[in-house]
NULODREN-569652 format. One record per residue: residue number from 1; chain; x negated, y negated, z of N, C-alpha, C in turn. Coordinates in steps of 0.05 Angstrom, whole numbers, plus 32768, in hexadecimal, padded with zeros to 4 digits. Layout:
<sites>
[NUM, 'A', [X, Y, Z], [X, Y, Z], [X, Y, Z]];
...
</sites>
This chain:
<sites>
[1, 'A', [8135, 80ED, 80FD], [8118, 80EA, 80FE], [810F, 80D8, 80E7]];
[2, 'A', [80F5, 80C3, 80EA], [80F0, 80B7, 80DB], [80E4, 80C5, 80C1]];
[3, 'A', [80ED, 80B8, 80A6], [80DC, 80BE, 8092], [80BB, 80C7, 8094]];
[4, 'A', [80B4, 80B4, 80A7], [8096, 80B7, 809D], [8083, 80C5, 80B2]];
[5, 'A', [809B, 80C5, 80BE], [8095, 80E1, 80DA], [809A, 80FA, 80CD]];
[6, 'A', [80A7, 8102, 80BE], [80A7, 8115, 80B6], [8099, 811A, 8099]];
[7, 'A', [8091, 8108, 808A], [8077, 8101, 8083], [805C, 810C, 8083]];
[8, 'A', [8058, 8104, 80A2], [803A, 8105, 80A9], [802A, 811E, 809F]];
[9, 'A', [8033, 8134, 80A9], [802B, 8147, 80AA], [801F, 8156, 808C]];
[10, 'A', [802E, 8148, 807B], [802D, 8157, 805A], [8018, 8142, 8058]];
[11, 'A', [8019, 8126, 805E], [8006, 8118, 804D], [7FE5, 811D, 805B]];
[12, 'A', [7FE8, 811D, 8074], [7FD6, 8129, 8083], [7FC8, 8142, 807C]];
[13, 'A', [7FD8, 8157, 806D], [7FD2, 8169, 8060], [7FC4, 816D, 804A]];
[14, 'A', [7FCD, 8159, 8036], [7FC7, 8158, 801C], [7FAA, 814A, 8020]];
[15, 'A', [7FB2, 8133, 8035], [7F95, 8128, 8035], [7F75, 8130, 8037]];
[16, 'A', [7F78, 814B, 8050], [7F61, 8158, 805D], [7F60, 816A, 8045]];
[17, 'A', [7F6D, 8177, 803A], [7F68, 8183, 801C], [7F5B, 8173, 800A]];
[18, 'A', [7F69, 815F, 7FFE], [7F5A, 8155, 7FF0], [7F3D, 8144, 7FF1]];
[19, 'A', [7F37, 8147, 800C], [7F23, 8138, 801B], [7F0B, 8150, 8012]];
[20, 'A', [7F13, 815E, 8018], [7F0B, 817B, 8016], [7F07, 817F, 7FFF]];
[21, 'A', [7F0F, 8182, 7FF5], [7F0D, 818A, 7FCD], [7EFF, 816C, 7FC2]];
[22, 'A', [7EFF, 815D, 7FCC], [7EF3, 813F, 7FBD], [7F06, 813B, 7FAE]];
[23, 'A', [7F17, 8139, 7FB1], [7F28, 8131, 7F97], [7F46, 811D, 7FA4]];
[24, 'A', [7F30, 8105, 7FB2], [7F4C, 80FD, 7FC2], [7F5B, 80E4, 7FA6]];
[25, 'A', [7F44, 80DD, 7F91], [7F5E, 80CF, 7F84], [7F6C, 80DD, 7F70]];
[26, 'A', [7F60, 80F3, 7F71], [7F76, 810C, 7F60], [7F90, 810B, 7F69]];
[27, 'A', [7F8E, 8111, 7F86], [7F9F, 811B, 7F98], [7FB4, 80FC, 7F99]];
[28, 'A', [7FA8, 80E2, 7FA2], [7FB5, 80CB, 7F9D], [7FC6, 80C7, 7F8D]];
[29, 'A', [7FB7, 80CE, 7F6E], [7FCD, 80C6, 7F54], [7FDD, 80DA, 7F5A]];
[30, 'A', [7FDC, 80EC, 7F5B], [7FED, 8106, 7F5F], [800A, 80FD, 7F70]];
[31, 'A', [8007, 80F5, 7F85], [800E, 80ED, 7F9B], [802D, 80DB, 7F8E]];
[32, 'A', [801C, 80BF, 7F88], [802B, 80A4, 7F7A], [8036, 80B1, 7F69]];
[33, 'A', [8025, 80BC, 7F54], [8040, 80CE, 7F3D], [805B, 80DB, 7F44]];
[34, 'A', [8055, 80EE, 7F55], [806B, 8100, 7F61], [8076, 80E6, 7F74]];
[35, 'A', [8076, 80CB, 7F7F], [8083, 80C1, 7F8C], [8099, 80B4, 7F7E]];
[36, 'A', [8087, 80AB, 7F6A], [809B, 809D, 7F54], [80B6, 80AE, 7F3F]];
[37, 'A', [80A3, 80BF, 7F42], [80BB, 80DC, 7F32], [80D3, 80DB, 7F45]];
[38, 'A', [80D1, 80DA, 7F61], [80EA, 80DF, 7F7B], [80F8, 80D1, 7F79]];
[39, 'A', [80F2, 80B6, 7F74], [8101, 809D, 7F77], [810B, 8096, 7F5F]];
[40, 'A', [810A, 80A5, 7F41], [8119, 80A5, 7F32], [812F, 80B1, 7F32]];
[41, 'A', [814D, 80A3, 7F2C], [816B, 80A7, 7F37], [816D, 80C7, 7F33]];
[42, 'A', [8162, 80C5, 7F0E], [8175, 80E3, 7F12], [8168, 80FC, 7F1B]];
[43, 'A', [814C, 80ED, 7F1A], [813F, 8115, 7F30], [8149, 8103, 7F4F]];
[44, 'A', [8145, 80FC, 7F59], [815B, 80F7, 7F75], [816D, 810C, 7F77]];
[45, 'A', [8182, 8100, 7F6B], [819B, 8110, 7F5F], [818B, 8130, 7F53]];
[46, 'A', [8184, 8138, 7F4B], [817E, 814B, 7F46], [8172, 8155, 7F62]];
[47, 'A', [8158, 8154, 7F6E], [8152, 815C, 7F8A], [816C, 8158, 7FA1]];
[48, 'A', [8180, 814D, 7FA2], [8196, 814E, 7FB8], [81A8, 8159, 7FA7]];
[49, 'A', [81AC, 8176, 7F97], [81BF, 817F, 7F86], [81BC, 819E, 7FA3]];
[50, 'A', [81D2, 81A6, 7FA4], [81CA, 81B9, 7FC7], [81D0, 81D9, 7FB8]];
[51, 'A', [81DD, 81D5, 7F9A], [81DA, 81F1, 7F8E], [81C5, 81FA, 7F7B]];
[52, 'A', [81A9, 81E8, 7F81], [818C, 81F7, 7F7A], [8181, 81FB, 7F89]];
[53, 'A', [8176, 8211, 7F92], [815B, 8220, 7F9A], [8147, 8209, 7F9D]];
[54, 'A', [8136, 820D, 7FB4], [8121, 8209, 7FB5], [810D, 81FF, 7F96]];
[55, 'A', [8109, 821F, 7F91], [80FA, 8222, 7F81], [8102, 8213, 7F65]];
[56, 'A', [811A, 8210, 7F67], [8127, 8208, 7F43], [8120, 81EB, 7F4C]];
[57, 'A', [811E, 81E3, 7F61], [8114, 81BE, 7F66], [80FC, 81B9, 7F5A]];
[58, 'A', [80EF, 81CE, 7F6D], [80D8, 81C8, 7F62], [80C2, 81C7, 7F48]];
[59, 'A', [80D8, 81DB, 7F39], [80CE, 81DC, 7F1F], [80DB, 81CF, 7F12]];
[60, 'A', [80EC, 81BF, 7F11], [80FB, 81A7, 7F03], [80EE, 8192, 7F0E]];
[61, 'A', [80DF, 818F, 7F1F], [80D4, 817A, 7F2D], [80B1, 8179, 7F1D]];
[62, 'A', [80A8, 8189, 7F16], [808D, 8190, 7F12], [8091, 818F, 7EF8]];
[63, 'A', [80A6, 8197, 7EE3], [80AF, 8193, 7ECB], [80AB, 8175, 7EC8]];
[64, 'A', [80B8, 8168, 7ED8], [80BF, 8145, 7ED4], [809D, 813B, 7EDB]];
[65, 'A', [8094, 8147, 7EED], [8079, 8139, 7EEC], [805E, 813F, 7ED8]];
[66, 'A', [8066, 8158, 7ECF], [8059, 8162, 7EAF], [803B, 8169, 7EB9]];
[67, 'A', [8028, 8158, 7EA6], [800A, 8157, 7EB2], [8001, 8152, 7EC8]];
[68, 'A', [800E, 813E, 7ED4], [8009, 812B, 7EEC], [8003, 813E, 7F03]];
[69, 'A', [8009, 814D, 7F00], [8006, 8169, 7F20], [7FF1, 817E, 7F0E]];
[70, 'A', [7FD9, 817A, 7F21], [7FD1, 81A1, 7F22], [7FD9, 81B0, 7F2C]];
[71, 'A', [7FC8, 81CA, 7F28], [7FD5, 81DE, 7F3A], [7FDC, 81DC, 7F59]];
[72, 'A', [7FCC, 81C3, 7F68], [7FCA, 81C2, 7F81], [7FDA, 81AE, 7F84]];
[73, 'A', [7FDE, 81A5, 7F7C], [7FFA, 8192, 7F78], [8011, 819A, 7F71]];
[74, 'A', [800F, 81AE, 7F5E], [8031, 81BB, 7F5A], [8030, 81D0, 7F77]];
[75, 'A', [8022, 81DB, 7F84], [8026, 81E9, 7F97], [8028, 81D4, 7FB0]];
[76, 'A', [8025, 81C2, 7FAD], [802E, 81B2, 7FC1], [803D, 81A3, 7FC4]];
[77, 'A', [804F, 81A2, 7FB0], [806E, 8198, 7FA5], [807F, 81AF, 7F9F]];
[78, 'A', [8073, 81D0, 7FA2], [807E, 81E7, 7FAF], [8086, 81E9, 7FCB]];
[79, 'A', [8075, 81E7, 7FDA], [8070, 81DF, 7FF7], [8082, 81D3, 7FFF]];
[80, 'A', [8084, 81B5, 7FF0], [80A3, 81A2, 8005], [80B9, 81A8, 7FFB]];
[81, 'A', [80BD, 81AC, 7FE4], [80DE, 81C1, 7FDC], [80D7, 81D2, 7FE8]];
[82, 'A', [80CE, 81EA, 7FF7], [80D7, 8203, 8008], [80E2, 81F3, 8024]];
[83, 'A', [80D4, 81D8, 802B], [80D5, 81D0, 8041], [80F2, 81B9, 8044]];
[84, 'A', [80F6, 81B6, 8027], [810F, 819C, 802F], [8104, 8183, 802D]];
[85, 'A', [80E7, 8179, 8025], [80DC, 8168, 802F], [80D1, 8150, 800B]];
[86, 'A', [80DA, 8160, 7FF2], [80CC, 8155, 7FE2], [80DA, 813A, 7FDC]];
[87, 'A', [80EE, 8130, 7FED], [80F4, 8114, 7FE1], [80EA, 80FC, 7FF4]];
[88, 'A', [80D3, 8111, 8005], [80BF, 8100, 8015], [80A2, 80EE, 800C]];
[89, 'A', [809E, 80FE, 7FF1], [808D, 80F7, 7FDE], [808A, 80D6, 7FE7]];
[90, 'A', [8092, 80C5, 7FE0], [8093, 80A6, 7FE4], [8081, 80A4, 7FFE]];
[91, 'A', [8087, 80B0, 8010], [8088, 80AD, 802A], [8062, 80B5, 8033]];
[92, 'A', [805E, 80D1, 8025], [804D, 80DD, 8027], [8034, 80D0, 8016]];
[93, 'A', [803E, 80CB, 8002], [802C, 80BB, 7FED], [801C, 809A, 7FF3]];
[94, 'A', [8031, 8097, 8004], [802A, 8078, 801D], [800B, 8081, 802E]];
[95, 'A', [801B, 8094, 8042], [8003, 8099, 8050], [7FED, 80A3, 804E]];
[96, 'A', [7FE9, 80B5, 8036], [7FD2, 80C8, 8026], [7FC8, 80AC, 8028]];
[97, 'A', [7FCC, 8097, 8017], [7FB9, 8077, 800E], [7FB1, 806F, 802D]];
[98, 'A', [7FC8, 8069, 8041], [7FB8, 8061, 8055], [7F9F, 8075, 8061]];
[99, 'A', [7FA6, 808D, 8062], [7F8C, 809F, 8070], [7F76, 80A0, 8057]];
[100, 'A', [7F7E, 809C, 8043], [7F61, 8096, 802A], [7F58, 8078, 8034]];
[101, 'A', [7F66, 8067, 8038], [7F5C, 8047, 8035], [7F50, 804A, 8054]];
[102, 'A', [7F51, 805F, 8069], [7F41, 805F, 807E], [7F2B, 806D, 807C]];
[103, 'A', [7F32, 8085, 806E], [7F13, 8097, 806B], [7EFF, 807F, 805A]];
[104, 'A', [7F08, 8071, 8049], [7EF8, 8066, 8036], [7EEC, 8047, 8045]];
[105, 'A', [7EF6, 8045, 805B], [7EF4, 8030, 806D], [7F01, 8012, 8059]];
[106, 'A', [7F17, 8020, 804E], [7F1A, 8007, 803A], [7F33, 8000, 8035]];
[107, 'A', [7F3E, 7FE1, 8038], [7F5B, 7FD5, 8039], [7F62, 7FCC, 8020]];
[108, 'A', [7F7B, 7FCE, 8014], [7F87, 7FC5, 7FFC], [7F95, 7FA8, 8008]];
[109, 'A', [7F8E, 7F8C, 7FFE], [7F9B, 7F78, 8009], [7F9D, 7F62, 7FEF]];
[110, 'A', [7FB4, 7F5D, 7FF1], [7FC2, 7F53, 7FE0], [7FC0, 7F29, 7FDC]];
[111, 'A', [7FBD, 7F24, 7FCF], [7FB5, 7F04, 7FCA], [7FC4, 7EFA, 7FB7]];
[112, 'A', [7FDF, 7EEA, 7FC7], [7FF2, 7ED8, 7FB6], [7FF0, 7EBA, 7FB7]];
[113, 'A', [7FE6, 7EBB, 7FA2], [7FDE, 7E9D, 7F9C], [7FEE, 7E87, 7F86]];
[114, 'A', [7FEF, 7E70, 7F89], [7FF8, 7E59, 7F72], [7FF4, 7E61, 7F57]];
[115, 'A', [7FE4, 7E6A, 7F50], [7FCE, 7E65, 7F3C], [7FBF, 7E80, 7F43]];
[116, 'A', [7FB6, 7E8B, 7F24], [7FA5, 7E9E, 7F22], [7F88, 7E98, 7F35]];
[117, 'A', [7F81, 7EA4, 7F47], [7F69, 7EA8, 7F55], [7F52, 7EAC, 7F3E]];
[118, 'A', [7F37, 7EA1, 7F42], [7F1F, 7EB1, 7F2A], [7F0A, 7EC2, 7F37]];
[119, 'A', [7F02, 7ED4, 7F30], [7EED, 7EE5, 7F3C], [7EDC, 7EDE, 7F52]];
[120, 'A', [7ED2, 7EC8, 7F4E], [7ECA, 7EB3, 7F61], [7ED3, 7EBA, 7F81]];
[121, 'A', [7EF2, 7EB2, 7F7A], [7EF6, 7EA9, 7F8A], [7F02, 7EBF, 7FA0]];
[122, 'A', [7F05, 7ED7, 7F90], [7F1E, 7EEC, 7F94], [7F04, 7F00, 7FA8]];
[123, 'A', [7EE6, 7EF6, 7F9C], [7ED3, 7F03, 7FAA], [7EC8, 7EF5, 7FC8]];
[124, 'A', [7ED5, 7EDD, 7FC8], [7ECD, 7EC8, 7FE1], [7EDF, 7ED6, 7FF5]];
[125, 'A', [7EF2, 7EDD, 7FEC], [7F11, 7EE4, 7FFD], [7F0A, 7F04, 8006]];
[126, 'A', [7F04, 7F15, 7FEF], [7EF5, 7F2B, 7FFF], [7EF1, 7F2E, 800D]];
[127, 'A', [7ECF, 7F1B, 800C], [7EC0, 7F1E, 801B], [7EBF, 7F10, 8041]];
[128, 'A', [7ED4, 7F02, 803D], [7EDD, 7EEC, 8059], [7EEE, 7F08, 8061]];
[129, 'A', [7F01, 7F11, 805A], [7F14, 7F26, 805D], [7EFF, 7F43, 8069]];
[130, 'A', [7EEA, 7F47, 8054], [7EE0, 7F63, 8061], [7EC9, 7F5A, 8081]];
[131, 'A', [7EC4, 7F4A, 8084], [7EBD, 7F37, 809B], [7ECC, 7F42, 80AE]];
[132, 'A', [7EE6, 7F33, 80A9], [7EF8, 7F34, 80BE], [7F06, 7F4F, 80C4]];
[133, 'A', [7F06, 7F60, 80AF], [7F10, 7F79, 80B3], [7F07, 7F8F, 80B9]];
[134, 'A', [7EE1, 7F82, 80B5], [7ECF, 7FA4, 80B7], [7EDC, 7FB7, 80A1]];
[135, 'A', [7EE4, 7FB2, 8092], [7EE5, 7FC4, 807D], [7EDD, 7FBC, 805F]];
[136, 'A', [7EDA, 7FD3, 8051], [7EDB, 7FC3, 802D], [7EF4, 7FBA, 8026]];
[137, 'A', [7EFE, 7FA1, 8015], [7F1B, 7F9A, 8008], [7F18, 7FA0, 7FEA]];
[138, 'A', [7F2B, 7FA8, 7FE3], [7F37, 7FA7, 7FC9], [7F4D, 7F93, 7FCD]];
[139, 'A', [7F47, 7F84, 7FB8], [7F55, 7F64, 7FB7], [7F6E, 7F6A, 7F98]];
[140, 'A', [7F82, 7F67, 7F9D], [7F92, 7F61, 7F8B], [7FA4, 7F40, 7F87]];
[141, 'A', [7FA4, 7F3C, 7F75], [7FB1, 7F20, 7F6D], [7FC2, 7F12, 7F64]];
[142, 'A', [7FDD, 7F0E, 7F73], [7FFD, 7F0E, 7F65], [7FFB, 7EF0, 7F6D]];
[143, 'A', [800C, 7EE5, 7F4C], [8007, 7EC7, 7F4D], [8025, 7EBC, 7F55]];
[144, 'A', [802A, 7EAE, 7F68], [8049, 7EAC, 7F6D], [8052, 7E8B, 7F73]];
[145, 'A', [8052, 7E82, 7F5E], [8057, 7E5B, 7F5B], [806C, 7E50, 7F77]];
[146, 'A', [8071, 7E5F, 7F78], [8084, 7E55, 7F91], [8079, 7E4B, 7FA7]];
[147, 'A', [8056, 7E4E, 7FA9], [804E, 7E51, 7FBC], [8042, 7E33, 7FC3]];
[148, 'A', [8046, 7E27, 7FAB], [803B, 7E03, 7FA1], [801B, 7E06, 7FA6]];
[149, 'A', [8013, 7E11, 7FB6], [7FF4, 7E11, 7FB5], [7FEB, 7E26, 7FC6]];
[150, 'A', [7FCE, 7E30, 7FD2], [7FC2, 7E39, 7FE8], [7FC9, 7E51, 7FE5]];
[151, 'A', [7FC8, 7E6D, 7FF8], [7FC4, 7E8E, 7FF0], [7FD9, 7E93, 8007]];
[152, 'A', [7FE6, 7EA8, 8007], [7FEA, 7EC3, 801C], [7FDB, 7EE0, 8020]];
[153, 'A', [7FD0, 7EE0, 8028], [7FBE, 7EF9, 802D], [7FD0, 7F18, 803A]];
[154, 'A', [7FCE, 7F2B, 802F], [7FDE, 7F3A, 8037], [7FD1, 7F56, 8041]];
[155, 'A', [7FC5, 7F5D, 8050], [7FB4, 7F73, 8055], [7FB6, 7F87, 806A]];
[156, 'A', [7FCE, 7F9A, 8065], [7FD6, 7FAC, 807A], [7FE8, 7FA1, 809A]];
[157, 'A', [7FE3, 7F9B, 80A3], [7FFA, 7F8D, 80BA], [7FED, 7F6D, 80BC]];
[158, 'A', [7FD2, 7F64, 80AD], [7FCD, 7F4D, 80B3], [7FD6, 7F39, 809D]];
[159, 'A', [7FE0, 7F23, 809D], [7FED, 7F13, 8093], [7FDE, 7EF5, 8093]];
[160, 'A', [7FD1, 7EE7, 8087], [7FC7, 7ED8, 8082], [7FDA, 7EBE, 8072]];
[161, 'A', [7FE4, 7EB0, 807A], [7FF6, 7E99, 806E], [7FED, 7E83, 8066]];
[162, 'A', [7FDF, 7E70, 8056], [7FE0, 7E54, 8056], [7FE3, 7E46, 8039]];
[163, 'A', [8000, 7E51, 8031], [8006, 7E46, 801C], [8013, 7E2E, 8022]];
[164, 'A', [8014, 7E1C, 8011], [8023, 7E04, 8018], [8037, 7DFE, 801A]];
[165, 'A', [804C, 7E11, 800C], [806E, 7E16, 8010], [806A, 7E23, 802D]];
[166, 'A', [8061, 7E2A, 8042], [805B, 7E30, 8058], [8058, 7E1C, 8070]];
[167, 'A', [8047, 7E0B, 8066], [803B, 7DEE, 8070], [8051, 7DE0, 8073]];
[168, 'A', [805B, 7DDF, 8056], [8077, 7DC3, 8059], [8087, 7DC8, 8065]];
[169, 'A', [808C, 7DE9, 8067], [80A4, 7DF0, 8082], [80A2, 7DEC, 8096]];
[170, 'A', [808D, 7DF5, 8098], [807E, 7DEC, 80B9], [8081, 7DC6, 80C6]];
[171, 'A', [8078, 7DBA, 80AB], [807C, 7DA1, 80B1], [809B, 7D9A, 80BA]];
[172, 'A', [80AA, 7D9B, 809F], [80CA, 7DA4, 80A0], [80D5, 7DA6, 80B9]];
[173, 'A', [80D9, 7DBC, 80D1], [80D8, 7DCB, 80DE], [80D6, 7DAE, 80FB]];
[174, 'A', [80B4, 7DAD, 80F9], [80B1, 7D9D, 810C], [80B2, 7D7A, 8110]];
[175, 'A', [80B7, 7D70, 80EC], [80CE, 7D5E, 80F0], [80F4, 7D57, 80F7]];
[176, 'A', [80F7, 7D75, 80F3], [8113, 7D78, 80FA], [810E, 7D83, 8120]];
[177, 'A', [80FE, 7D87, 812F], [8101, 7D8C, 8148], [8101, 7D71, 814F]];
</sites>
């Protein structure tokens, strides 16, 4: 069964709770914290060790994440050690953001450009972007020289291309046909 099929259900969970309590970027950081804790080697190794308990996971798990978990958070990193499920965290922590970036009617999309973008401009791209998407954007900005000039837009399955290492391929391409 897929990761994020088995997934659903916890992040789905956490979400209508925390939707509920108002506390969905509580619940968010919470989330990414405990994802990042999973995917460190030696709690890995430590959560796939098959002579601890449930419970001894979890409190070595909640140990490693210290403050970062409340109570409703360490009981819900109780929850997937009874279940087998806490090295789903990654998985879970994905989708919590997509069902927040839908309740909030709002996309995280990514802008790789030549050259640092300026406020200006990063708000032109927004705003063409929340146009096209019916939603609010949060614009982030990774500068990647490779690209010789022009942006890639990156915003959930939509892909926006016209950088110029793109162009010349294309040219490339259809002088070699």
């Amino acid at each position: 069964m897929e990761l994020t099929t088995c997934a659903r259900p916890y992040a789905k969970a956490a979400f209508q709770y925390a939707l509920a309590q108002k506390s969905l970027d509580n619940w968010s950081s919470m989330l990414k914290n405990g994802a990042a804790v999973v995917q460190n080697k030696k709690v890995s190794a430590l959560l796939g060790t098959p002579s601890l308990t449930a419970q001894q996971k979890a409190d070595a798990f909640i140990d490693v994440c210290g403050d970062t978990l409340d109570n409703n958070g360490q009981n819900f990193v109780r929850t997937l050690a009874d279940n087998k499920r806490i090295t789903l965290l990654p998985q879970i922590a994905e989708l919590f953001e997509a069902f927040k970036a839908e309740q909030e009617q709002s996309v995280d999309a990514e802008v790789l450009s030549a050259f640092p973008l300026d406020h200006e401009q990063l708000n032109k791209l927004a705003d063409k972007l929340r146009t096209r998407l019916g939603s609010e954007v949060r614009l982030s900005n990774t500068v990647d020289p490779e690209l010789i000039g022009g942006v890639v837009i990156r915003a959930g399955d939509l892909v926006i291309d016209s950088s110029v290492k793109t162009r010349l391929a294309k040219l490339a391409n259809a002088m070699l046909s």
